[in-house]
Structure formats: structure tokens, C-alpha cells
N, C-alpha and C positions, 0 to 999 in steps of 0.2 A: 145540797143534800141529795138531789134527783141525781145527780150526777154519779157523784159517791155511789149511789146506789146502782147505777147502769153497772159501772166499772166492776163493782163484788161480784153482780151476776155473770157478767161475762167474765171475769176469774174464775169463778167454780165452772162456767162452763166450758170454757178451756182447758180447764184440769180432767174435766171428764172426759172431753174429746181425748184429751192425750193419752189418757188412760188406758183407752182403747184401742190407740191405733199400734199394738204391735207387730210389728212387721217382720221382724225374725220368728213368730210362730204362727205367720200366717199360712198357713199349708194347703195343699188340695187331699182331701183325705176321703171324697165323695167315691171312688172305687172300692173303697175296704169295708166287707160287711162287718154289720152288728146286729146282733141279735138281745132285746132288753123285753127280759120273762119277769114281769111281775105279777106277784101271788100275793091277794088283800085280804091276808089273815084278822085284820084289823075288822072288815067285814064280818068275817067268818066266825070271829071268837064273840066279840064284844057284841049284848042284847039277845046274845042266843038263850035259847031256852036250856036246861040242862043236860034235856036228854040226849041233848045233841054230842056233848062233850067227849063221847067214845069217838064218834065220828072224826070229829076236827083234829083229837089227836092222832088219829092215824094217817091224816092228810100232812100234819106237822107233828112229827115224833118228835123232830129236832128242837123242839122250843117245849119238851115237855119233860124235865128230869125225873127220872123215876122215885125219884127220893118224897116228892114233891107229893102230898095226896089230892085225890081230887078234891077235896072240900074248898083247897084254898081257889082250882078255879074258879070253883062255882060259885064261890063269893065274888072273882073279880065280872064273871060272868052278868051277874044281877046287881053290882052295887051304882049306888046311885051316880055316885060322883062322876064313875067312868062314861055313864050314860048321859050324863048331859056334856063327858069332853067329848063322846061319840058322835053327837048333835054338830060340834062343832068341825069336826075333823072330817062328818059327813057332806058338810053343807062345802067346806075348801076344796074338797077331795072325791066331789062324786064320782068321779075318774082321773087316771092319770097318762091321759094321752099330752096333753101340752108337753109335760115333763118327761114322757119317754123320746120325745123327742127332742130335746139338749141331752138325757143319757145316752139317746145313739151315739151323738155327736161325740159325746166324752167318751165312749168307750171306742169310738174308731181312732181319734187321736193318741190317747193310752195304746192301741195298737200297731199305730205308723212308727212307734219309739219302744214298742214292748211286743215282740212277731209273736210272743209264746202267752199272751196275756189271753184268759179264756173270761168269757163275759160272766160274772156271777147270776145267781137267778137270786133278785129281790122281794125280800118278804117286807111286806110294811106291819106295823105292829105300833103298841104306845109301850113309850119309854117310862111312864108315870111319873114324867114333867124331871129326868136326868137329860137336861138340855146340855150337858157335857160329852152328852153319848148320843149322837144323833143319827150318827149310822155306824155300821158295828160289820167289817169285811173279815170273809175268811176262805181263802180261797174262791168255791165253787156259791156260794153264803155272802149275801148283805143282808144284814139286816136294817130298815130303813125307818126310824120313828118318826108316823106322820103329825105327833101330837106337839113337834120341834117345830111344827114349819107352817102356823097357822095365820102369819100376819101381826104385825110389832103390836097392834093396838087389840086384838082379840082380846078380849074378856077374862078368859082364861088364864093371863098372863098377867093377871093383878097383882102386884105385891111384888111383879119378879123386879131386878134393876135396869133402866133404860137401857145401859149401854148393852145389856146380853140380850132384850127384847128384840134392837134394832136390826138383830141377825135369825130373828124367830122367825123366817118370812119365805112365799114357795119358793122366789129365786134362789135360795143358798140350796137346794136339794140335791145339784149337781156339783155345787162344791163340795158340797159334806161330803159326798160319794167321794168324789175324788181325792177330799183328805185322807177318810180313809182307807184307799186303794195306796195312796203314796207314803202311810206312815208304814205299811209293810215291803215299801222298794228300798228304804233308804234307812242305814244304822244309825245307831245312835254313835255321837264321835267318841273316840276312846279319850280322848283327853278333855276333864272338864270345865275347862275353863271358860270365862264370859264369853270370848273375842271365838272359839270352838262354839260353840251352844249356839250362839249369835247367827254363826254361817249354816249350821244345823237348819236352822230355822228358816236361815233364808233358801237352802236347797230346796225345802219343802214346798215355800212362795214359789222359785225357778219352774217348778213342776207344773205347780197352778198355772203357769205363763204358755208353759207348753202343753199342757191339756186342756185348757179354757183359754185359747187365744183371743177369745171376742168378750170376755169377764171385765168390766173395768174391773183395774186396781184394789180399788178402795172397797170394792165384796169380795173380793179374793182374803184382803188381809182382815175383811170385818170391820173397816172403818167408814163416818159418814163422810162425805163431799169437806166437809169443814175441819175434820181432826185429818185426814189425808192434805189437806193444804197446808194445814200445820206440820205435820210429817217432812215436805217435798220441800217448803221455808226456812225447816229450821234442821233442816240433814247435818249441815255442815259443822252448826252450834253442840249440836247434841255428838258428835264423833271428836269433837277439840273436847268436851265438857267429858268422853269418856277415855281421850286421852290423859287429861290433866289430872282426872282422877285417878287413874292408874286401875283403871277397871280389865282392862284387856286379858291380862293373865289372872287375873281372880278366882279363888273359886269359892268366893261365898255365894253363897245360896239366896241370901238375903238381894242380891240382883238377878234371879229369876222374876223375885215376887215383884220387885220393881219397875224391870223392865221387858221379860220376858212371857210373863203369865197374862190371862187376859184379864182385864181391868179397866175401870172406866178412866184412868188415866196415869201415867208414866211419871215416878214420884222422885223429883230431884229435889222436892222438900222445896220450891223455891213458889212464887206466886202466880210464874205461869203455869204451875203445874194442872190445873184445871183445862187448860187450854189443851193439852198436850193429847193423841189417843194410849190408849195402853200399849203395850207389846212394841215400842217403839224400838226394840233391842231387835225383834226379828225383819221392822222395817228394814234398820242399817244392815241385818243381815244380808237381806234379801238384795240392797243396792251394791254390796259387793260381791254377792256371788252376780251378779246380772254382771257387771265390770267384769266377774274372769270369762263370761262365757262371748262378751264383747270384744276380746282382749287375746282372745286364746282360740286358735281352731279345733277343737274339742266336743267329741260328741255328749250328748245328754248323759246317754249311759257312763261313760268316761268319766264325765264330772261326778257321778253320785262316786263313784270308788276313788276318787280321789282325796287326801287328807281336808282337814279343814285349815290347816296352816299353808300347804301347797297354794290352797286356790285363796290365801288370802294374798300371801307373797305373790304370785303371778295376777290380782285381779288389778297390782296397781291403783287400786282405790281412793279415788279423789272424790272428796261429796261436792257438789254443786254447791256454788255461793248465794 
């Protein structure tokens, strides 16, 4: 049993090692500046007195619709609940020097691959617990909700489900950013089918690869050490299991929710299904778009304009036994 038990650790930690060590986007990107402006409106709004509220709108016009009357601030201003998630967002967050410095990092990368990419200035704010929406890009604008990112076991996070807790946490702050900097590089595919969607997905992943070269894997895609083993073990079963179902040119909907949506786990109706992580569709995705960019001398840019049929046909895609 002592034995048994070496062998699992040094499995997951192996898997982590490898996880990391990418070497196609290992880059030197230490010459290209970045500049990373954040504004702690989260400070600034939340426990202020009322009078203040002229004030803090004119600091942020942007986050204040005119439709909107002030009464409804000034309730979120003094109410109670916000104040003790303040307590907590205060105590993770008294500053965010740690984390401006992986956002440099992420924003000079996104620049070695994007000349024309201009650094947003980040406002942190509470999302009021839409942990779907964790950071919010637009152009010159992110908005960055620090109330997503308070640690899997905080308090505050009772009731929610493990598997969306265990991405509650500070290290995803430079993914979120990054997801949502890359859901406005890259279209959506004109054709909807599973096996299209699938590579969509994995384009997404590719990006991650290239702008967080030092991320393991398994935070990139939101999965633990254990459902990423299960992933890497069972590629090849789950791509025969999507051939023989004839999922590939599909366009029900009904395998997004199965296996492209995030979920605590990838529903083939069968008994391993528990074992399984969710979004198992954008894994496979992601192993064959990694195969065309393997496979193919093609720049980054190149690839996102490319079909999702092209770079399936060109990635050659074989899943590991």
C-alpha cells in the first residue's frame, strides 16, 4: 500500500512537472514594456459614507448609468452583507502588488504576439458573487471582480459547488484577464458543429499556452491535479467514444451542456462519469489545435484566421494511448 501510494504522488507530480515545462512558448519578453494602472474602486465605493457618492461618481462615470438613481447606491453603499464581503476581499486584497506582477508579465506576452495591444487600465469592483463574470474587457476597460478570487474555502463561498469554488482562488486573476482579453481576438466559428466548437475552444486553451507559458495546464483549463490525469489517461477513449458516437458533425446543443460547458463533470451517462473533469470537449479541443500548431509552421496570429475544419485536417491528430 506504502508503495501504491509513492507511485500516485510521483504520477500527479510528474504531471505537473510536465505541465509546465512548455517550451514552444517559452519566450524572452523581459525588453517589452507594460504598464498595469489599477484603480480600487472596490475601496472607494463599498463602506463609504453617502456623502461621498458625488464624488466617487465622477472618479467613475463609467460604472454609473444615468438611468440608475442614487438611492440604489446608497443602499449597496451601507448594506450589510456587502460589508462583511468587504471584510473579506479587504483582508485577501490589501494590495495588489503580488498580482500586478504576473499582469505585467501577461500583458508583455499578449504584446510579443499583439504589436497593437494597448494595456487596459483595471478597475476592481464586486461582481455580487456572478463568479461567471470575473473580469469584464473592453478595450481601453477591465473590469476585474475581486470578490471571484478570495480562496476555494473562504466563507463566503458556502453553498456554492466545489468544482466552481476550486477556481475561486488569487492565482486565476491573470487567467481571467486573459480569457477575457482572448474572447475578443478570436471568432466565434461560423459553422456549428461539435468537432468546430470543440477547436473554438481549444484555440482559446492555445492562447492561454502562449500568454501564460509558465501556468500549469490544469489552471489554465480549471481542472484539479486528478481530473487533468484523468483527461491526459483517457484522450484517446473519449475521441474513439466521440467518434463512434458520431458526435463530430452534430449540432445538438445537448453536447455543449455535456461536454463543453463547465461542470463538475463530462456526462457519457456511464459509471466513470464522476471521475471524469467537465469541459472534456474543449480538452480534446485544445490537443488538436496544440497538434496543428506542432505540425504546421504557422504563426499564432495565422492560426486564429484559420477555419476550424483546415486546422483539424492539417493537425493530423492522434491522441496519445
Amino acid at each position: 500500500m506504502r508503495q501504491k501510494t509513492v507511485w500516485t504522488i510521483l504520477s500527479i507530480w510528474l504531471l505537473y512537472a510536465c505541465s509546465t515545462n512548455n517550451n514552444q512558448w517559452d519566450i524572452d519578453v523581459s525588453s517589452l514594456p507594460a504598464k498595469v494602472n489599477i484603480k480600487r474602486f472596490d475601496l472607494d465605493f463599498y463602506g463609504q459614507p453617502p456623502e461621498k457618492l458625488s464624488e466617487i461618481k465622477n472618479k467613475y462615470p463609467y460604472l454609473f448609468p444615468p438611468k440608475v438613481p442614487d438611492s440604489i447606491w446608497i443602499k449597496k453603499m451601507q448594506d450589510s452583507l456587502f460589508a462583511e464581503l468587504k471584510a473579506q476581499v479587504d483582508s485577501v486584497y490589501p494590495d495588489l502588488n503580488n498580482q500586478k506582477k504576473h499582469i505585467a508579465d501577461l500583458y508583455k506576452h499578449i504584446k510579443y504576439y499583439n504589436s497593437d495591444f494597448k494595456e487596459p487600465d483595471i478597475v476592481t469592483l464586486y461582481s455580487d458573487w456572478n463568479y461567471m463574470r470575473r473580469a469584464v474587457y473592453s478595450d481601453t476597460l477591465l473590469l476585474l471582480a475581486l470578490d471571484n478570487f478570495l480562496g476555494a474555502e473562504n466563507p463566503m463561498y458556502k453553498g456554492i459547488p466545489k468544482y466552481i469554488k476550486q477556481n475561486l482562488t488569487p492565482e486565476r486573476i491573470p487567467i481571467e484577464i486573459a480569457k477575457s482579453i482572448i474572447e475578443t481576438q478570436i471568432k466565434q466559428p461560423n459553422d456549428k458543429t461539435f468537432l468546430h466548437k470543440m477547436i473554438y475552444e481549444g484555440k482559446k486553451l492555445l492562447l492561454l499556452d502562449a500568454y501564460l507559458p509558465d501556468t500549469p495546464d490544469h489552471l489554465k483549463i480549471g481542472y484539479t491535479l486528478k481530473k487533468m490525469q484523468w483527461a491526459k489517461e483517457n484522450e484517446k477513449n473519449v475521441w474513439e467514444y466521440f467518434i463512434d458516437q458520431k458526435y463530430l458533425y452534430n449540432y445538438g446543443k445537448n453536447l455543449d451542456m455535456r461536454f463543453l460547458n463547465v461542470a463538475p463533470y463530462s456526462k457519457f451517462y456511464t459509471e466513470e462519469d464522476m471521475k471524469s473533469p467537465g469541459r472534456i470537449g474543449a480538452f480534446i479541443g485544445w490537443q488538436i489545435v496544440r497538434s496543428f500548431m506542432q505540425k504546421n509552421k504557422v504563426s499564432l496570429q495565422k492560426m486564429l484566421t484559420m477555419s476550424e475544419q483546415d486546422i483539424f485536417k492539417q493537425s493530423k491528430y492522434k491522441p496519445r494511448k
